[in-house]
ZATORTOR-55309 format. One record per residue (C-alpha): x, y, z; residue number from 1. Coordinates in Angstrom, 1 decimal. Example, Ala and Ser with C-alpha at 12.3 -4.5 7.8 and 13.67 -1.06 7.14 Angstrom:
<rs>
+--------+--------+--------+------+
!   east !  north !     up ! resi !
+--------+--------+--------+------+
!   12.3 !   -4.5 !    7.8 !    1 !
!   13.7 !   -1.1 !    7.1 !    2 !
+--------+--------+--------+------+
</rs>
This chain:
<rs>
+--------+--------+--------+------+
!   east !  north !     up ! resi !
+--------+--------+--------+------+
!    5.7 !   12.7 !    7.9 !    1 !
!    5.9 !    8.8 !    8.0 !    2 !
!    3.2 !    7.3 !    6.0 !    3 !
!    4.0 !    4.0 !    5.4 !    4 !
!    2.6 !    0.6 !    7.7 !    5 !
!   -0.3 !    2.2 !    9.4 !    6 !
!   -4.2 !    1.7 !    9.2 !    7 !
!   -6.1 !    3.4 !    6.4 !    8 !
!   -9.7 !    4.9 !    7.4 !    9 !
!  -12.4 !    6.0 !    5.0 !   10 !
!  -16.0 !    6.9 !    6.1 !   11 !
!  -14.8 !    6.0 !    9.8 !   12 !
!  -14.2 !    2.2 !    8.7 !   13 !
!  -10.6 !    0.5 !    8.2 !   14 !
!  -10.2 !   -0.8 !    4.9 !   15 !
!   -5.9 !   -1.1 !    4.3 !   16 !
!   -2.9 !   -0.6 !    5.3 !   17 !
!   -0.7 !    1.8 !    3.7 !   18 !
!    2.9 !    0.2 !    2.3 !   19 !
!    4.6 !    2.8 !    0.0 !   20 !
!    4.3 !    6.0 !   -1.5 !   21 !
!    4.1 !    5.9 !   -5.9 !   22 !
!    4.6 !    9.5 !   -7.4 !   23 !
!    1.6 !   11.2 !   -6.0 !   24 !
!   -0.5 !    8.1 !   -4.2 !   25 !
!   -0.3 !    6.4 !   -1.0 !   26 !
!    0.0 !    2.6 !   -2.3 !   27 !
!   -2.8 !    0.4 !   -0.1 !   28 !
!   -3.4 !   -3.1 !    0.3 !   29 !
!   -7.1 !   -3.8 !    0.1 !   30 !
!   -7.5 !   -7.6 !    0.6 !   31 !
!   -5.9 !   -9.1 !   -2.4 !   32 !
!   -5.2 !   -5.6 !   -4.4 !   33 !
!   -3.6 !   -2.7 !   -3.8 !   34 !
!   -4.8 !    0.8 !   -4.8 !   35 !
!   -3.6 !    4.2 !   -5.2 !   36 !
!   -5.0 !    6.8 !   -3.7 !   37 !
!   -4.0 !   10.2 !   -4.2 !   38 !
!   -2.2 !   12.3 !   -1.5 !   39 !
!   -4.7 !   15.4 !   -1.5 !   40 !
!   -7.1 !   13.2 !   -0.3 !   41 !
!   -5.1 !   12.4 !    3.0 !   42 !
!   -7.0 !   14.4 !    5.8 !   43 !
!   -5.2 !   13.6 !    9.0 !   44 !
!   -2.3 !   11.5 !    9.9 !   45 !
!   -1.8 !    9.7 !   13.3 !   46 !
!    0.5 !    7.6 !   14.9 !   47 !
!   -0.9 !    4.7 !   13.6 !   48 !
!   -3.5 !    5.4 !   11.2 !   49 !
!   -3.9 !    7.9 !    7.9 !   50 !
!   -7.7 !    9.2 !    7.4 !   51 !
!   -8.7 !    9.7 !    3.7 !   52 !
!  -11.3 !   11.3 !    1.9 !   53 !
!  -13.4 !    9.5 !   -1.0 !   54 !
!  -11.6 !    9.3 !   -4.1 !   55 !
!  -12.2 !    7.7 !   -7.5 !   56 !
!  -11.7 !    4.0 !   -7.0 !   57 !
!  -11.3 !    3.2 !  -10.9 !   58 !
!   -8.3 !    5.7 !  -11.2 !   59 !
!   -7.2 !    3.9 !   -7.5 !   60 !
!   -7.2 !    0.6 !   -8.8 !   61 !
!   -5.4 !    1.7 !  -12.1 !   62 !
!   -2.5 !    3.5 !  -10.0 !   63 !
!   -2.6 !    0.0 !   -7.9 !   64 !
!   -1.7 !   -1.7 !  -11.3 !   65 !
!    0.6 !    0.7 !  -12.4 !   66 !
!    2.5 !    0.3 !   -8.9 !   67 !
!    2.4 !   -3.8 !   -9.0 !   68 !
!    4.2 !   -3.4 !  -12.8 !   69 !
!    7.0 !   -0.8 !  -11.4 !   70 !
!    7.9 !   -2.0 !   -8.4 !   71 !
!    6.8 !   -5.4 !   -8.1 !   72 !
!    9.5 !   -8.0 !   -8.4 !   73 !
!    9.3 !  -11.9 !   -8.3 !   74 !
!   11.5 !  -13.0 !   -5.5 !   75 !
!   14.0 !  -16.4 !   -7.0 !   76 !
!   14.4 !  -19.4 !   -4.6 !   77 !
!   18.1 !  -18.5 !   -4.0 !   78 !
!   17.1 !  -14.6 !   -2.8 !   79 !
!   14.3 !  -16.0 !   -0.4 !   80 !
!   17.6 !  -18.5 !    0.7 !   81 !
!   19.5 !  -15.3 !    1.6 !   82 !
!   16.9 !  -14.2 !    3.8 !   83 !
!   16.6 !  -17.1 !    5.7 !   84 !
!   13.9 !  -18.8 !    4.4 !   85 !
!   12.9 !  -22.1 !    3.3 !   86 !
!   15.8 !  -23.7 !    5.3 !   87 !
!   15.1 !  -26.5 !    7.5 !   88 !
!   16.4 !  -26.4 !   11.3 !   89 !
+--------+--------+--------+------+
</rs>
């Protein structure tokens, strides 16, 4: 089950997108933040979107943290080179 780059739907209202998985939590972007919420609280998937259930948005935020600390790399001017960007043409 493919959970990553769709739509995020609590109370019948988008609020994120979904962008990786962390232990037991579907990682969100909120806005600005990302947030962990935790995979028992994923009631149906779809094509494009993931319904959840309310869940403690302390803890959320906290596994959001937790995530950007882990996995969350600054990106040097000669990797973003390799990738094609910041090159004139």
């Amino acid at each position: 089950m493919d959970l990553i780059c769709k739509f995020v739907f609590k109370n019948g209202k988008s609020f994120g997108e979904s962008i990786d998985i962390y232990k037991n939590y579907l990682i969100v972007k909120v806005g600005a933040d990302f947030i962990g919420i935790p995979k028992d609280c994923i009631q149906k998937v779809e094509l494009d979107k993931i319904v959840v259930s309310d869940f403690d948005e302390n803890v959320a935020l906290e596994v959001g943290k937790k995530w950007i600390e882990e996995k969350s790399k600054p990106v040097s001017i000669q990797e973003l080179k390799s990738y094609g960007f910041g090159e004139e043409y």
